[in-house]
C-alpha positions in Angstrom: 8.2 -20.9 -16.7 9.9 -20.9 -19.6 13.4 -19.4 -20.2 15.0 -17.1 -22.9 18.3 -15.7 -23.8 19.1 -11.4 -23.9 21.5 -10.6 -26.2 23.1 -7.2 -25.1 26.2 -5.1 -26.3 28.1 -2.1 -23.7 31.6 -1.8 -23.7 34.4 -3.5 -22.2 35.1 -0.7 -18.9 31.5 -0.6 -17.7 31.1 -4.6 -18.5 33.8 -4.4 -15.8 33.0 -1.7 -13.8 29.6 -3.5 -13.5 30.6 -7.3 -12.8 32.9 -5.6 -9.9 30.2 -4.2 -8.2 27.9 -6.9 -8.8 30.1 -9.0 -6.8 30.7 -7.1 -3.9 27.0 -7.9 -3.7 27.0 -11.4 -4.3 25.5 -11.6 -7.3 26.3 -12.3 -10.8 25.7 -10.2 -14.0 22.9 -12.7 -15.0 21.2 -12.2 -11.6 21.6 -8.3 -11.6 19.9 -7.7 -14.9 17.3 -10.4 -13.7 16.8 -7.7 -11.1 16.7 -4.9 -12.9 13.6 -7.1 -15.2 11.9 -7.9 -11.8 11.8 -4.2 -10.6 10.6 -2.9 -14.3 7.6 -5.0 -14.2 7.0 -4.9 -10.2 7.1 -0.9 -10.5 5.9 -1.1 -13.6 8.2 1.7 -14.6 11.9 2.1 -14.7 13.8 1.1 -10.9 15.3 4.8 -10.5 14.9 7.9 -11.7 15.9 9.4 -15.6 16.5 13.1 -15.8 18.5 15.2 -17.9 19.2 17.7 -15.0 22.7 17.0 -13.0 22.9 17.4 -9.4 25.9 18.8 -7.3 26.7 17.4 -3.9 29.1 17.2 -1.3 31.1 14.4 0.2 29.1 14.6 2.7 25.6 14.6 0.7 26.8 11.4 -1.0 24.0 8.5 -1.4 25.0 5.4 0.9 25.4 3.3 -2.0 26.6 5.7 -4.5 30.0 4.4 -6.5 30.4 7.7 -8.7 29.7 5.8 -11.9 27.3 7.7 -12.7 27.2 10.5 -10.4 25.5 13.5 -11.1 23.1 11.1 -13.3 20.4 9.4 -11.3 19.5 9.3 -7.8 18.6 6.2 -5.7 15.0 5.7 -4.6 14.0 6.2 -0.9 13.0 2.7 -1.1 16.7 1.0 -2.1 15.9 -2.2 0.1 12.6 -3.3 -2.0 15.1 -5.1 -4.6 16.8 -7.1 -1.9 13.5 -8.1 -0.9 13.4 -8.9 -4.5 16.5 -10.9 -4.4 15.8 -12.5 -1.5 12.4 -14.2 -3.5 14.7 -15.1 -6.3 17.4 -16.4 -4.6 14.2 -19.0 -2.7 
């Protein structure tokens, strides 16, 4: 398999925000976005859920791996574990 090189632009505080998270998990920014690319062509769709609509919840109603970045934005899947699977391949 041949490799290639993404080219991407965001700025500086979600670069950050992002490579913090990303390492609570063990993983590196490289490995995240490979990821994300895995679970796009696996699903064949996007990994989680686009709408326009915003959501309010409690404390308590909170997602288990929710980190308010985007809160109110997107909800995770019922199925959050498949990309660990996924990781778990890549990582072999």
């Amino acid at each position: 398999m041949s490799i290639t090189n993404i080219n991407i632009r965001t700025d500086t505080e979600t670069k950050a925000e992002a490579q913090q998270i990303f390492a609570s998990l063990g993983l590196d920014m490289t490995t995240a976005i490979n990821l994300f690319l895995r679970q796009t062509v696996r699903m064949n769709d996007i990994p989680f859920v686009l709408t326009t609509k915003t959501t309010q919840t409690s404390e308590a109603g909170k997602l288990p791996h929710s980190r308010g970045c985007m809160k109110g934005k997107m909800r995770i899947a019922d199925d959050f574990d498949e990309p660990l699977d996924d990781l778990k391949e890549y990582m072999q």
